[in-house]
C-alpha positions in Angstrom: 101.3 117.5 94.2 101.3 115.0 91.1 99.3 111.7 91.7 101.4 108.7 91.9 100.5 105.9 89.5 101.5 102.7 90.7 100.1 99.2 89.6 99.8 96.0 91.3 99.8 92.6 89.3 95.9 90.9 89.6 94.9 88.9 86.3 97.0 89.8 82.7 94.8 89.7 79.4 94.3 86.4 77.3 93.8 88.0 74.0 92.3 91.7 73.2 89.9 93.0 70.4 91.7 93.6 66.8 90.9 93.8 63.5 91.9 90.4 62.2 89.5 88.7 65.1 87.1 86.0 63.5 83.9 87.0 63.6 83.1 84.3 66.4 85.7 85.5 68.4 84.1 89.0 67.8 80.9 88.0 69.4 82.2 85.9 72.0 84.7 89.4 73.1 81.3 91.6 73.3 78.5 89.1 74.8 80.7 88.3 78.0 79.3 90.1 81.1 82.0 91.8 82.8 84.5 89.6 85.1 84.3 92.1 87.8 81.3 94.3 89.6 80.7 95.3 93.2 84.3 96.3 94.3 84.1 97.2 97.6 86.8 97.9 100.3 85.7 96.9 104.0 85.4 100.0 106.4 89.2 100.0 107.7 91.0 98.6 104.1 91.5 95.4 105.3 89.8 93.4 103.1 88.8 94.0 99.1 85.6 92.3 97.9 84.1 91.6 94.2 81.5 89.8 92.6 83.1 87.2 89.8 81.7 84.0 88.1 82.4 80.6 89.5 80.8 77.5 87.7 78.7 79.5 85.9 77.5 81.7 89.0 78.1 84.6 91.4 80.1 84.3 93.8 81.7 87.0 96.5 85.1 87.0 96.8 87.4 88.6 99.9 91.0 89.2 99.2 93.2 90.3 102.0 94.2 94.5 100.6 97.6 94.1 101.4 98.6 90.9 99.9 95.8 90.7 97.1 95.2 87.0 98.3 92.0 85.3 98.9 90.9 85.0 102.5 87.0 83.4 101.3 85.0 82.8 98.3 81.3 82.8 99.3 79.9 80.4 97.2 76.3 78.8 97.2 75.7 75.1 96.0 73.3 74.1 93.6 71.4 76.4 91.6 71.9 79.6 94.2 74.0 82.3 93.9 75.2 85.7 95.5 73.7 89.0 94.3 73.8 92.6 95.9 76.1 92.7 99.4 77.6 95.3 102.0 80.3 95.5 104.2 78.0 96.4 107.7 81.4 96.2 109.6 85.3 95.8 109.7 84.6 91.6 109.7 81.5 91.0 108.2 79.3 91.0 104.9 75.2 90.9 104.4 74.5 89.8 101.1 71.5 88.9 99.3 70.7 85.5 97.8 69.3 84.5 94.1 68.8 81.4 92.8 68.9 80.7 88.6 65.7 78.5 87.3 66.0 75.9 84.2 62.6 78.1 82.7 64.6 81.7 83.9 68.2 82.7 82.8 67.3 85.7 85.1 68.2 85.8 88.9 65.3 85.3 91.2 65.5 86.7 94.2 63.2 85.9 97.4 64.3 88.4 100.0 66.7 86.3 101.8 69.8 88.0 103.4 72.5 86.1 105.0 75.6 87.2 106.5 79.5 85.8 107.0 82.7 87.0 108.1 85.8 87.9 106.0 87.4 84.6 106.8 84.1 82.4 106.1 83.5 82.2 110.1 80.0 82.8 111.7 78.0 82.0 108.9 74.1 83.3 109.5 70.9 83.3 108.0 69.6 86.6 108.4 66.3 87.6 107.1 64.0 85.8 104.8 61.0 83.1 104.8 63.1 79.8 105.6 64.2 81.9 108.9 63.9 79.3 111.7 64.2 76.1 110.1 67.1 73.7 110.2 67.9 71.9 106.4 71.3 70.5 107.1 72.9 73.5 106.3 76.0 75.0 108.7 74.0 77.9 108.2 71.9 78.7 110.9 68.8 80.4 110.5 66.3 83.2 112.0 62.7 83.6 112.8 61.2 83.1 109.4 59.3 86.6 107.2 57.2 86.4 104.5 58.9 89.3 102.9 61.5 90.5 100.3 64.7 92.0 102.2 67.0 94.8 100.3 69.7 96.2 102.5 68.9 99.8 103.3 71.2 101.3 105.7 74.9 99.7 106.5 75.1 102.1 109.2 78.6 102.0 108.8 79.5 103.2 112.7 77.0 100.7 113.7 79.1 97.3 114.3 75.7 95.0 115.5 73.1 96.9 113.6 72.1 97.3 110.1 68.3 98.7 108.9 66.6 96.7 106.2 64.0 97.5 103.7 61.1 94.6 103.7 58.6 94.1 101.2 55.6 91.9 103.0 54.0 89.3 100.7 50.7 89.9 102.2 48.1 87.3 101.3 50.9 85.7 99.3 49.5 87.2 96.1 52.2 87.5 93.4 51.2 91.1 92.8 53.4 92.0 95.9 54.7 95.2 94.9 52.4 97.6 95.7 52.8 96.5 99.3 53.6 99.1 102.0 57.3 98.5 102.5 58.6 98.5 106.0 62.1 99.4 107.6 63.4 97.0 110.5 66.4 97.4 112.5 68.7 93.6 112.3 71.4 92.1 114.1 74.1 91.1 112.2 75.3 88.3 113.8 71.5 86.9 114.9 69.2 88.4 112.9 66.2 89.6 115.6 65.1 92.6 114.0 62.7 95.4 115.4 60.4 97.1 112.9 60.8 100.5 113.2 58.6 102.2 110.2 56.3 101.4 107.6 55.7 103.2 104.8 52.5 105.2 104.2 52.8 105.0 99.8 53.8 102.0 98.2 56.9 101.9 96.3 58.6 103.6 99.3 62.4 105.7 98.8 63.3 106.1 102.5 65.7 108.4 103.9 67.2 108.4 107.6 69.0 111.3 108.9 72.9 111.5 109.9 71.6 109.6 113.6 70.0 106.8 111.7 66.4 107.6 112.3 64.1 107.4 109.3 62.7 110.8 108.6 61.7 111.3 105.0 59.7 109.0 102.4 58.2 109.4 98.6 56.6 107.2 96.7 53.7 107.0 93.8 50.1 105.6 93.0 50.8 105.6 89.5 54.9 105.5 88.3 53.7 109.1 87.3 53.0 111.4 90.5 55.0 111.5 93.3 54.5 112.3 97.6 56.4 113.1 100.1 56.1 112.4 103.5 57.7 113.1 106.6 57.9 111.9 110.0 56.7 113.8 113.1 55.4 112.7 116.6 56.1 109.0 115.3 53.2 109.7 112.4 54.1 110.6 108.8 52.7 113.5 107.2 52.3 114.4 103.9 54.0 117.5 102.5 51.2 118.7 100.1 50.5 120.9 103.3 53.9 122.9 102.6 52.8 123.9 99.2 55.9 123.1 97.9 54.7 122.9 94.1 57.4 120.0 93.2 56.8 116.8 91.2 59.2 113.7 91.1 59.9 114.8 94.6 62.2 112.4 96.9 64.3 112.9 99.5 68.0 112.6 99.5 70.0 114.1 102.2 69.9 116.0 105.6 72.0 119.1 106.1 74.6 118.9 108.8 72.7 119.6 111.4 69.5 118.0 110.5 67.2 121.0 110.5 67.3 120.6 106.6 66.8 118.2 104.0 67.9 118.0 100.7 64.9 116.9 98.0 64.9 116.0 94.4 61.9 117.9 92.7 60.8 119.4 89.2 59.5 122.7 89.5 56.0 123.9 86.6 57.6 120.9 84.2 61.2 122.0 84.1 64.7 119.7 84.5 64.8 118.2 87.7 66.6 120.1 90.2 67.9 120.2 93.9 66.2 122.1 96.6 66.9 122.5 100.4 63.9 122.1 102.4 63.5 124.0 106.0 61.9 121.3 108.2 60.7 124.0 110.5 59.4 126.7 107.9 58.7 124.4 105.2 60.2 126.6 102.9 63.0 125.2 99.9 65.2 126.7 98.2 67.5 125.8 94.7 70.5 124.7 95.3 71.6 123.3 92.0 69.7 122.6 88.3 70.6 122.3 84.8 68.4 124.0 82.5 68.7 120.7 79.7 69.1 117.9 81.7 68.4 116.4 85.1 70.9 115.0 87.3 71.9 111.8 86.6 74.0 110.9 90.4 73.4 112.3 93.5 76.9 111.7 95.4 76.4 111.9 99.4 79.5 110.4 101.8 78.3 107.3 103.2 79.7 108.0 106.3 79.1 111.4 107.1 75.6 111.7 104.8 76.8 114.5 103.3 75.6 115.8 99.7 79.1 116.9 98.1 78.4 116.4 94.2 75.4 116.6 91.6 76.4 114.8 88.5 74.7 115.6 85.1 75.2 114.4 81.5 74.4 116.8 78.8 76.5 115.3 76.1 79.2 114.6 78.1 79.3 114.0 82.2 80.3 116.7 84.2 80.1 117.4 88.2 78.6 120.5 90.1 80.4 120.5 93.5 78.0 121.6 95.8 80.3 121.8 99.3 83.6 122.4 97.4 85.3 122.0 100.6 84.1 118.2 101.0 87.4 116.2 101.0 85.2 113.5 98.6 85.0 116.8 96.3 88.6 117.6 96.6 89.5 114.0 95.6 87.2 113.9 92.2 88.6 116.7 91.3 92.4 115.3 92.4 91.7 112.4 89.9 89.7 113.6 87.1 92.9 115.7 86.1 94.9 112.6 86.8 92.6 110.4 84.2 92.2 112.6 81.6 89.1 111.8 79.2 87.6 109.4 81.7 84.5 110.2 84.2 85.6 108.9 87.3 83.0 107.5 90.2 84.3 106.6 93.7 82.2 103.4 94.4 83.4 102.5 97.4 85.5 103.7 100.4 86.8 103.4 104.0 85.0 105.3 107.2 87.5 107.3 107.1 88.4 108.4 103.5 92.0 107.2 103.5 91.3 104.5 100.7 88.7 104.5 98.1 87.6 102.2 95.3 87.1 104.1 92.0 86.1 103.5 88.6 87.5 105.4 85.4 85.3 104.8 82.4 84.5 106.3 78.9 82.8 105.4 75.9 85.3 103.4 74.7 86.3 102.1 78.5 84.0 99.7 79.8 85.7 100.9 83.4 89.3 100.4 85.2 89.5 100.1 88.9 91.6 101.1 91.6 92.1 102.1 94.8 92.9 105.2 95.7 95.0 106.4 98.8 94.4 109.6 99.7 97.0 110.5 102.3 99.6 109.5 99.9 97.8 110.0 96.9 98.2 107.8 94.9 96.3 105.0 92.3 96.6 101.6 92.9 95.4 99.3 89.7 93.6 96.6 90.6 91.2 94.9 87.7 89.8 95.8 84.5 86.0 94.9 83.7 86.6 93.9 79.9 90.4 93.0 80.6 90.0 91.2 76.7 88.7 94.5 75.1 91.4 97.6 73.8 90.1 101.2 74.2 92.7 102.2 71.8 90.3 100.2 69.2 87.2 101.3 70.1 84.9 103.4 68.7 84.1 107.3 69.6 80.3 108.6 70.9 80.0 111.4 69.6 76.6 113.8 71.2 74.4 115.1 68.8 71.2 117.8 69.0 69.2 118.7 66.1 65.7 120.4 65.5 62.8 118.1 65.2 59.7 118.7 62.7 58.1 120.7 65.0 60.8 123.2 66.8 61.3 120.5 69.7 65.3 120.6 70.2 66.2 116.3 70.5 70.0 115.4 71.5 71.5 111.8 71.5 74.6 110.0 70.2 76.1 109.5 67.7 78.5 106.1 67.8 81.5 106.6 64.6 83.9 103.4 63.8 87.3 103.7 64.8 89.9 104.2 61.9 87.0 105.3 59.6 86.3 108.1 57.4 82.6 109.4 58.8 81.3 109.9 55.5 78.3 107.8 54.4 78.8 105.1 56.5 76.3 102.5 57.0 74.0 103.2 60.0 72.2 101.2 62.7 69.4 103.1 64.7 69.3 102.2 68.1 65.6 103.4 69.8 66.4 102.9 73.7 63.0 101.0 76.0 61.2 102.5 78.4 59.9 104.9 76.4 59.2 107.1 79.6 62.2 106.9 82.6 65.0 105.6 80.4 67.3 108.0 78.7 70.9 106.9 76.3 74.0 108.1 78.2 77.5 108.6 77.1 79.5 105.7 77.8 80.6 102.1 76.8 77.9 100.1 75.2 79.2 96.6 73.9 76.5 95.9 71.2 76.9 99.3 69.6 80.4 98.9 69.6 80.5 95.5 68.5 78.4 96.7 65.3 80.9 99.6 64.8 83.7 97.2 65.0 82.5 96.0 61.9 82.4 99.3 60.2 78.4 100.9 60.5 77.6 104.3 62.5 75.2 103.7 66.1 72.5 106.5 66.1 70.5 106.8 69.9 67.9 109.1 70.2 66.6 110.7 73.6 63.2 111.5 72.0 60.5 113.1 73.6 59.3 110.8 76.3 62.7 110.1 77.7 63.3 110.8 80.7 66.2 113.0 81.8 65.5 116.4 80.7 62.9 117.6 82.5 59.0 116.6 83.2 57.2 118.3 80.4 59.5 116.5 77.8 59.0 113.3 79.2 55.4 113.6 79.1 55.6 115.3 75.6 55.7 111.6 74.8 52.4 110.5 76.6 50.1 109.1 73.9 52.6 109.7 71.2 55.1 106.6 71.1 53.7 105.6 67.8 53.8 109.4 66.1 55.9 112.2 68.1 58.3 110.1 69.3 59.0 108.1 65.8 59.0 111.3 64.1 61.9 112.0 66.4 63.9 108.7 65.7 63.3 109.5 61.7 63.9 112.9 62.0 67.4 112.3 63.8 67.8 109.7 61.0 67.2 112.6 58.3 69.7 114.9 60.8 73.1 112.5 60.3 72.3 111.5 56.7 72.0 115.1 55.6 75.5 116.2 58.0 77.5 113.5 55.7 77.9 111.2 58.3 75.0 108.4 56.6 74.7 106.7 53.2 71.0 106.9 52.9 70.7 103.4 51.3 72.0 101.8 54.3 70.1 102.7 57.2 68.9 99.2 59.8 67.3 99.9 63.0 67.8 98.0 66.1 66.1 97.7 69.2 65.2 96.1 72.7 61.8 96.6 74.6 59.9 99.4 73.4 63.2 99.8 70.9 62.0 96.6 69.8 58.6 98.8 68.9 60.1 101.5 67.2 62.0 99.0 65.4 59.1 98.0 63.7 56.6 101.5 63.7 58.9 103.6 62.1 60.1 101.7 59.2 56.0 101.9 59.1 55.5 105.3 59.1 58.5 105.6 56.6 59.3 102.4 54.9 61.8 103.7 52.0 64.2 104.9 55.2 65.3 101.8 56.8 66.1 98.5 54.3 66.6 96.1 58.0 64.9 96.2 61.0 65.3 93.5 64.2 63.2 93.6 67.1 64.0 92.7 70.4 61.5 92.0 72.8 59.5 94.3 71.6 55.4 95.6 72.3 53.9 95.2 69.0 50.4 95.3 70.2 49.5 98.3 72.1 45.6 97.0 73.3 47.3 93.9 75.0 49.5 95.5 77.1 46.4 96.1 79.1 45.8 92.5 79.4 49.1 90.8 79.4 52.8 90.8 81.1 53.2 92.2 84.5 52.8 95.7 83.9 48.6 95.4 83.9 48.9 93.4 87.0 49.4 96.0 89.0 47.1 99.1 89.9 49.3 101.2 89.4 50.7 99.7 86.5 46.5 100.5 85.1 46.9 103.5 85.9 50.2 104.2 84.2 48.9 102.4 81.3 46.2 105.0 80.5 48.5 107.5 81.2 51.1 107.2 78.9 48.7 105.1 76.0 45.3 106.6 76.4 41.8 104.3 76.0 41.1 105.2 72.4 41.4 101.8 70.6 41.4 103.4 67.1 44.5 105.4 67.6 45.7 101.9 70.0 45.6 100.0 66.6 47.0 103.0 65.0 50.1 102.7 66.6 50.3 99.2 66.9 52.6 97.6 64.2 50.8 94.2 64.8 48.0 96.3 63.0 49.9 97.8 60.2 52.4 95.2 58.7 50.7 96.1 55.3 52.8 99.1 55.4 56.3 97.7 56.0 58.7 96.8 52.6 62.2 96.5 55.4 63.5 92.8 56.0 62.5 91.9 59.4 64.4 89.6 62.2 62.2 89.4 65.7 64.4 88.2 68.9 62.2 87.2 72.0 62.5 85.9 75.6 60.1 82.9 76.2 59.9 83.6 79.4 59.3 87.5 78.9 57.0 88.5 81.5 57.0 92.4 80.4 56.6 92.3 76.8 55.2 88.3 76.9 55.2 85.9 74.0 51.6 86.6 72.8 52.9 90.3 71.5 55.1 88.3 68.9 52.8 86.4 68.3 50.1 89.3 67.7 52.6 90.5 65.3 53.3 87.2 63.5 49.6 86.6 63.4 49.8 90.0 61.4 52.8 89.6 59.2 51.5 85.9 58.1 48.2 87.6 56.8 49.5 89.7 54.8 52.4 86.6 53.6 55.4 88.8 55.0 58.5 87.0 55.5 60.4 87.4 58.5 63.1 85.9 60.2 62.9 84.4 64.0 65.1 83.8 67.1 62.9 82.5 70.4 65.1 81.5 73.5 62.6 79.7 75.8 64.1 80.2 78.6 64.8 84.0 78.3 62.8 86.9 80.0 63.3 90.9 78.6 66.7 91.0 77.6 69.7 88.3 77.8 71.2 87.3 80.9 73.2 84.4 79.6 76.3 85.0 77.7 75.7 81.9 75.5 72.0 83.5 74.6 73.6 86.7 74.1 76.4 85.7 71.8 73.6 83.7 70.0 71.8 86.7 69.1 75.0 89.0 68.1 75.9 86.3 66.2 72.4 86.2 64.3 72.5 90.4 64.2 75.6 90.7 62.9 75.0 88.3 59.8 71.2 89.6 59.4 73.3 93.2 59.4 75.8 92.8 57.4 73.4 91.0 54.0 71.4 94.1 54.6 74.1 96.7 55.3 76.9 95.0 53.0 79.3 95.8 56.0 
């Protein structure tokens, strides 16, 4: 049977992206943050929920399913706002809340969790440090925790009971992360809580099995290595006992009858892959793993716990259906034919399947929403993210693979104007952060597209070091992000400039975080290549980052460090541009946060120091009250606004 398309009428479009847009109106269309995120459906369909701004903050709002009318906005006054939330039962929300500083743009959060009904009733604080106290607030309030709360488990049959993940503060040390995290059973409605586990590793991924007990945990030392621990007898133990020769290990589902569990682990430095592990024989077996990449979504049923789907992204995102018989497996596949050329997610759904809450998206699709009725089946539209934005005028992503210098196959993407000819177009290189973890996937990216809008080519590279496909080329990277990994961003450079695509005398490069590095290290390494280059946020100064920004603050944030860097200072200083401006002859603009705690002021500064030695001109754009990245749109549309004009003098777009 054909899917049924029917749309119901929520907010119409003030204007969308075209051609003859000014160039403000350009930057204003791609720095707004979406107007919708965390659509949710409440357990029975009564109720909708989404996050959307209201003066300038997050609020929740609750429309009634049926009529599409608001029964609540929860709101906070002054400078607090909502962040994450669930729907515990058929009446009732937990949501976490975050406050916005005049010295942050970023949401800080302090662990507190309260909780309301649909219809505003029964307002409660939950869990957090001001539990017990009285402020003049309707809200009332719980014994007080010195801990940050995350909601953990819903437990969706559960009506009075949710578990929560705690962080304790300890001594009341900033440095709180490393913290043993604990798991405590809450009332929704009163907020006593019982603790019922603590974790024996800190940064703790819990699991609990399909009767709500928590079974499984992983966690690290170092960001790097990886253990697994399981309960038994009310003690954990660790599974380096079962030999099971996996790194990156975590848990992520039991098998029906919880005599099994299903692990993510990477097997002698290959892709990531899925393995069932026998909790009484300890042995594991595959179940599903790409040889190129590793899965990017785990898809489990949050009712019945069950692992249905492994979603992967080599180039473009496809599903492996692991219990083709799931009816959450029958649906994807029900409307991935229905919306053709989008990758479809269901984000949200009643306990009992009949309704879900999905997302279409592509690269030129920031995402459509609707809800789906299964019985019936048919799509109901509800809201667009980027309502202002037109697919039809967006720009195609286009995966790539070439050989490196040395044999290493590298993919990425290759962003192409719309309505253009791709020959010798002016390029931008965008080098993606991390280095390690992060990987570029295929989808909508507003700053890429913003730049293609006004005629230049987006190249992204997944160099060695990125995470994604598979352990021994992420640490292929280790001790290489100013050499290996730059010869990878110049040699995919090389790769679209001799396919046709590139004019070689108009090649920028653009990027955020350790982006923001490569930005600057491989117009070093190869000046002639690149004639701009901006840096955003960027680690100039490899030797500091084992003094400064919250990364050295942690042990195991040491211990990644000489990792991944090394302790030889020589090479440090090799590969640190703040070191080597001498060698650059590319126009430079360098964006930072004030308030960056990762990559702090002092490593623009290190570089300036450089660059003013050597009487290098640069251009500069400080926001004081910005951390890594842009929150605000204001701040965001500020920079675009200063990229685009610094791109198109070098670029001629």
């Amino acid at each position: 049977m054909k899917l049924i398309m029917w749309f119901s009428f929520v907010i119409w479009c003030f204007f969308s992206t075209n051609s003859n847009a000014s160039e403000t109106e350009l930057v204003e269309q791609f720095s707004r943050a979406s107007e919708f995120s965390q659509i949710k459906i409440s357990p029975t369909g009564k109720y909708l929920s989404a996050i959307v701004p209201k003066d300038g903050k997050d609020a929740l709002l609750i429309l009634d399913a049926k009529t599409k009318k608001p029964t609540n906005v929860v709101h906070f006054e002054s400078n607090a706002q909502v962040g994450t939330y669930e729907w515990v039962n058929e009446e009732r929300v937990v949501l976490a809340k975050t406050y916005l500083k005049g010295w942050s743009d970023h949401p800080l959060y302090y662990g507190e969790l309260m909780a309301v009904n649909a219809d505003g009733s029964r307002q409660a604080y939950l869990f957090g440090y001001k539990g017990g106290q009285q402020v003049g607030s309707r809200i009332k309030r719980n014994t007080a925790i010195s801990a940050t709360a995350y909601i953990f488990d819903p437990l969706p049959e559960n009506d009075k009971y949710m578990l929560v993940k705690a962080l304790p503060w300890g001594n009341g040390s900033s440095n709180t992360s490393e913290n043993k995290q604990q798991i405590y059973r809450v009332d929704v409605y009163k907020g006593t809580r019982k603790k019922i586990a603590t974790a024996p590793i800190p940064y703790a991924q819990f699991l609990t099995d399909h009767d709500g007990k928590v079974r499984f945990v992983s966690g690290t030392n170092d960001y790097v290595n990886s253990q697994l621990f399981y309960r038994k007898d009310g003690k954990w133990v660790d599974t380096k006992n079962l030999n099971l020769d996996l790194k990156e290990i975590r848990p992520l589902a039991f098998n029906s009858d919880n005599t099994g569990v299903y692990i993510l682990g990477s097997e002698a430095g290959k892709t990531q892959g899925v393995f069932l592990l026998d909790i009484n024989t300890g042995t594991k077996k595959l179940v599903s793993r790409d040889e190129v990449v590793d899965p990017n979504n785990i898809w489990i049923d949050r009712i019945s716990k069950n692992l249905y789907a492994i979603e992967y992204q080599n180039g473009y995102p496809t599903y492996e259906f692991i219990d083709k018989n799931d009816e959450h497996s029958i649906i994807l596949k029900q409307l991935l034919k229905a919306l053709p050329g989008h990758q479809v997610h269901l984000v949200s759904q009643t306990n009992d399947a009949s309704q879900l809450v999905i997302k279409a998206f592509n690269d030129r699709n920031p995402g459509d929403y609707y809800v789906f009725h299964s019985k019936k089946k048919q799509l109901e539209y509800l809201v667009s993210a980027k309502k202002w934005l037109d697919p039809e005028l967006m720009a195609e992503m286009k995966p790539i693979s070439f050989t490196a210098r040395d044999g290493k196959t590298i993919h990425g993407y290759l962003t192409l104007p719309h309505g253009v000819d791709p020959k010798n177009l002016p390029l931008v290189v965008n080098p993606h952060g991390g280095p390690h973890g992060p990987r570029d996937w295929w989808g909508f990216d507003s700053q890429n597209q913003m730049i293609a809008s006004k005629g230049a080519a987006v190249l992204q590279v997944n160099f060695r070091g990125s995470g994604g496909y598979g352990l021994d080329f992420e640490h292929a990277g280790h001790q290489k992000w100013g050499t290996d990994i730059q010869y990878d961003i110049i040699d995919a450079t090389r790769y679209v400039i001799d396919q046709g695509y590139v004019d070689k005398d108009r090649v920028c490069i653009v990027g955020g975080s350790f982006g923001g590095y490569s930005a600057l290290q491989s117009p070093i390494i190869e000046p002639d290549m690149f004639k701009c280059a901006i840096g955003f946020a960027g680690v100039y100064d490899l030797e500091l980052m084992f003094n400064k920004g919250d990364v050295p603050g942690r042990r195991a944030g040491k211990r990644y460090l000489n990792k991944v860097l090394g302790k030889d200072e020589k090479v440090l200083q090799q590969m640190s541009p703040s070191h080597n401006t001498d060698k650059l002859k590319t126009n430079l603009l360098l964006v930072h946060g004030g308030e960056d705690e990762r990559a702090p002021i002092e490593q623009l500064e290190a570089l300036e120091a450089d660059l003013k030695k050597h009487n290098y001109p640069y251009e500069k754009l400080v926001m004081d009250d910005e951390g890594h990245g842009f929150y605000s749109d204001a701040h965001r549309a500020k920079y675009y606004q200063q990229m685009l004009s610094f791109l198109q003098e070098n670029l001629r777009l």
